[in-house]
RODO-2510 file (C-alpha; in nm, 4 decimals, decimal comma):
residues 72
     n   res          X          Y          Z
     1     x     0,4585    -1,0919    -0,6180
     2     x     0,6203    -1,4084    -0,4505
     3     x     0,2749    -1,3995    -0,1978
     4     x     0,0534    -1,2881    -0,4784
     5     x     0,1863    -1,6262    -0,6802
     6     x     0,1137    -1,8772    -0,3881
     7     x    -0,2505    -1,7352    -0,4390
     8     x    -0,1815    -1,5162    -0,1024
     9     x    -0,3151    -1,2291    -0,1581
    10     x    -0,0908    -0,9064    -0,0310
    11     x    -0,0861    -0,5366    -0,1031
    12     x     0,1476    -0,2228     0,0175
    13     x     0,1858     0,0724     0,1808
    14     x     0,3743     0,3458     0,0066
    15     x     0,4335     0,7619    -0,0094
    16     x     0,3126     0,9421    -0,2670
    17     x     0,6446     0,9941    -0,4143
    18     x     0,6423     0,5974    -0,4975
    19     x     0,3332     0,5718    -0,7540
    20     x     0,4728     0,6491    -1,0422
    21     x     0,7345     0,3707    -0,9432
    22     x     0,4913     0,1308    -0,7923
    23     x     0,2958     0,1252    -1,1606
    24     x     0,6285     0,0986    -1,3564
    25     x     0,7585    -0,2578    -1,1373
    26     x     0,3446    -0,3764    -1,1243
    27     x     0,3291    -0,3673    -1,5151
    28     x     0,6968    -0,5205    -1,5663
    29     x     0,5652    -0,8283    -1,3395
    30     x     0,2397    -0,8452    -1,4671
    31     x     0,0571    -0,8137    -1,1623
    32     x    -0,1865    -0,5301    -0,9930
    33     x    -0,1134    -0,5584    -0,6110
    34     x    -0,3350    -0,3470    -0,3733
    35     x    -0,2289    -0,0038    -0,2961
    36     x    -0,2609     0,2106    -0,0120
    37     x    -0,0644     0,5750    -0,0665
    38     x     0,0157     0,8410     0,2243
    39     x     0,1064     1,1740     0,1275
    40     x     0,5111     1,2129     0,1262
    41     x     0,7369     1,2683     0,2383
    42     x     0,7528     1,0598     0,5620
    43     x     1,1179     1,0399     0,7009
    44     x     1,0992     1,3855     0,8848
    45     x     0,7868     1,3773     1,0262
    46     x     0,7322     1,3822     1,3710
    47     x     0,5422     1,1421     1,6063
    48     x     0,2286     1,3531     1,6139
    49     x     0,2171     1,3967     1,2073
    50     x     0,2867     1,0463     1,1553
    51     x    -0,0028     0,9874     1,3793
    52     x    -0,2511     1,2099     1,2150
    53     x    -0,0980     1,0000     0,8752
    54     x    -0,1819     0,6843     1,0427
    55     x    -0,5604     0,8045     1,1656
    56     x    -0,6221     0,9152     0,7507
    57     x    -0,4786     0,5727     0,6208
    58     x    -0,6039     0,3570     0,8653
    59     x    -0,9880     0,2633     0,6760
    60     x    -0,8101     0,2559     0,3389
    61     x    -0,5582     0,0054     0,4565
    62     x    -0,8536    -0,2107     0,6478
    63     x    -1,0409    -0,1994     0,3460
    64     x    -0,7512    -0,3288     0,1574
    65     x    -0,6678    -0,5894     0,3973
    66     x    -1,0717    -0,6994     0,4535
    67     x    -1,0874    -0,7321     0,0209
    68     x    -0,7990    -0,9089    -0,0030
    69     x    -0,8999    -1,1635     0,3098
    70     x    -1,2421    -1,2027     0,0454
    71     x    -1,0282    -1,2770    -0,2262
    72     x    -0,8184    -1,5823    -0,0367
***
């Protein structure tokens, strides 16, 4: 929010198990920050399946990046 208000745009990258949670704090500050979602959990992963979790992300989270570098 604090980027988002100096007219940086920003967005995140969250689990699955945060979207629900994600929506509830966007709508209580009034603000609809860029999302990218992995599937969750993450913390016991190994090297190898956070890899393959990186590979899937990775466009989503250059497209978010590349629209958000439009929007500055």
């Amino acid at each position: 929010m604090d980027l988002e208000s100096r007219g940086i745009p920003s967005g995140f990258v969250a689990s699955t198990e945060f979207i629900q949670a994600a929506d509830a704090q966007a709508q209580s500050l009034g603000i609809s920050p860029a999302s990218v979602f992995v599937p969750h959990p993450i913390q016991d992963r190994s090297d190898a399946e956070m890899t393959e979790l990186a590979s899937e992300a990775v466009d989503a989270i250059i497209a978010m990046v590349l629209d958000n570098q439009n929007q500055a």
